[in-house]
N, C-alpha and C positions, 0 to 999 in steps of 0.2 A: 581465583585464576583471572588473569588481566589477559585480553584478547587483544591483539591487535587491532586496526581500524579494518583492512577487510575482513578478518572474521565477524567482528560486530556488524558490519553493514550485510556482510550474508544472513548473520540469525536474523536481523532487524529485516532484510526483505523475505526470509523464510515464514515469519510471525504476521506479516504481511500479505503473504499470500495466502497464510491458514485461514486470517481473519476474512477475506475476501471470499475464500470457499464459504465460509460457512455463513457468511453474510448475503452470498449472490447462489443460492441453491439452486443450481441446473444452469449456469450458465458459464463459458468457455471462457478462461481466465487467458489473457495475454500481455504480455511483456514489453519497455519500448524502453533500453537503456543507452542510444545513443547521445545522448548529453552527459556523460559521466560526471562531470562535473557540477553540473546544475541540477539534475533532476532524474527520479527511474519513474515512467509510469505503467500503470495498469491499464488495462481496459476489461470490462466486464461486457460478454456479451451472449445475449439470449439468444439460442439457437433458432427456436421456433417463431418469434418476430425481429430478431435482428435490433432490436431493441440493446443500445450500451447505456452506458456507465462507466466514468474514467474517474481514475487519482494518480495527480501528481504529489511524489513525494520528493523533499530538498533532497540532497546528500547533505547537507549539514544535518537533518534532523535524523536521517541513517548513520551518519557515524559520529554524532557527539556522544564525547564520552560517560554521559550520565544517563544515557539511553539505552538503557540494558531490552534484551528482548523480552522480559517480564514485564517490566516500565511503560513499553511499549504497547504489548498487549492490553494492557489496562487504558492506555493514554487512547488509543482504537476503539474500546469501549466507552469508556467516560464521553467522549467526544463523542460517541455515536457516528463514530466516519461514513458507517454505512446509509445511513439516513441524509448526511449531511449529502454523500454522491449523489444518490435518488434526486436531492431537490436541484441540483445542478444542472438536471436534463440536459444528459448529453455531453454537456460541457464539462472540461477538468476542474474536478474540484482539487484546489493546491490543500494540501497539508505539512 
């Protein structure tokens, strides 16, 4: 089945938010997609010290076409995104 580009850029921020849950346990996931064009970010934030963690992600790298959300999940992993935010303190890590 061939998805269109927004459906692909939906599962690809769906598989991205999964990753995020389960990478940021107990902490309040938020959303910031006005650059449609350039970028969707996240921010990860811990309730009980306010303590964040951001990622910026392209829309190229949400809607290229070789980016299946499986692809994805894995490309999240191998990278260890989660660790890479952590050392970014604070700041956006781009991916």
């Amino acid at each position: 089945m061939v998805l269109d580009e927004r459906d692909r850029i939906h599962l690809n921020l769906q598989t991205i938010r999964d990753y995020l849950v389960k990478g940021f346990v107990g902490f309040q996931l938020t959303e910031d997609a006005s650059d449609p064009t350039v970028c969707h970010r996240f921010t990860m934030t811990d309730l009980k010290t306010f303590q964040q963690y951001k990622l910026k992600v392209s829309w190229s790298r949400l809607g290229e076409l070789t980016n299946s959300a499986e692809k994805l999940a894995h490309s999240l992993v191998d990278t260890d995104v989660a660790s890479k935010i952590r050392e970014a303190k604070g700041h956006y890590w781009h991916w």
